[in-house]
C-alpha positions, 0 to 999 in steps of 0.5 A: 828473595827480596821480592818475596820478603817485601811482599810479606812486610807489605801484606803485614803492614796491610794486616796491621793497618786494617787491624789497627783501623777496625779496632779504631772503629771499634773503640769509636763505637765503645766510646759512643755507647759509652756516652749514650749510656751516660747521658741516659744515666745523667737523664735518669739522675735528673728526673729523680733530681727534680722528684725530689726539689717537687717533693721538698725531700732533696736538700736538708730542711731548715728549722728555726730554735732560737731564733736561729735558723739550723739544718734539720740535722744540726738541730736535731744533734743539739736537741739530743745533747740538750736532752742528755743533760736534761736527763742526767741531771735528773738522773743525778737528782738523787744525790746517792748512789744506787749501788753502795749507798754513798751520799754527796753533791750532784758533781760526785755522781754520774747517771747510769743507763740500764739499757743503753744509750743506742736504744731510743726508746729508753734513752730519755725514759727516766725509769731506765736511769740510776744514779751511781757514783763515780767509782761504782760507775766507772769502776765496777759497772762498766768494768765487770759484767757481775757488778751490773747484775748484782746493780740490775738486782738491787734495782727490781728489789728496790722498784718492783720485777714489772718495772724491769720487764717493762723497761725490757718491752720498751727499749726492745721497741723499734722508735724513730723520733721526729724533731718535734718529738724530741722537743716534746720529751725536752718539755717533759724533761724540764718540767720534771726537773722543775718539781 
């Protein structure tokens, strides 16, 4: 009987050793194809690495304001607020509010989009701006749906129904603006605010 059971532990360990060993081999293999995949995948990675420094299109590019050398992005962000203030003061210009009629100094008055500021093509347009006190704005157009249609009617009295299906037409424009771009609507900007 003992014979029986030692041959039995025997032929398991056996098993064991030979299962243990092709599963061995078998994540020898795994890791192999592994590695290969990865190399492929770091080839590949390379290649389109090197496309990229040949085309000048893989690190940011640098542009030069002030003298100061930027990121591409950098300077793109301190174009926009620039152009923001820009048209806000412009905005703010009027020094009396569209909705309720209220006069006072630049400081008591907040510019308005009419199409908001997520639409590009509108965002630096100054026919879609209007000068609304601090009240109005915050208070009654940004609060209730009906005051800023009641506001939106006022100005197509005042500006003419062409005015606000045109601005309609271009902010429902698609428009991707250069850096250079933007530099040309600041230039616009400024001069405007010249006059």
């Amino acid at each position: 009987m003992t014979f029986i059971k030692n041959k039995w532990k025997r032929l398991l360990l056996g098993l064991k050793k030979s299962w243990i060993k092709a599963m061995k081999q078998d994540i020898k293999k795994w890791r192999e194809t592994q590695r290969k995949g990865m190399l492929k995948y770091q080839e590949n990675l390379r290649k389109k690495r090197l496309a990229k420094l040949k085309a000048g299109t893989l690190y940011p590019k640098v542009v030069f304001r002030q003298g100061k050398k930027f990121p591409a992005n950098k300077a793109r962000k301190m174009i926009i607020k620039e152009l923001d203030e820009l048209w806000s003061l412009k905005v703010r210009g009027k020094c009396q509010c569209e909705l309720c009629g209220r006069k006072g100094n630049i400081k008591s008055f907040d510019a308005h989009h009419i199409k908001g500021r997520s639409r590009l093509s509108t965002r630096w347009d100054l026919e879609n701006g209007a000068c609304l006190c601090k009240g109005c704005h915050r208070f009654k157009v940004h609060m209730d749906t009906l005051t800023a249609s009641i506001l939106i009617q006022k100005l197509k009295d005042k500006r003419g129904k062409m005015w606000y299906n045109e601005l309609v037409e271009k902010a429902n424009m698609i428009t991707k603006y250069s850096i250079q771009d933007l530099e040309n609507i600041k230039l616009l900007l400024t001069k405007t605010n010249e006059k």
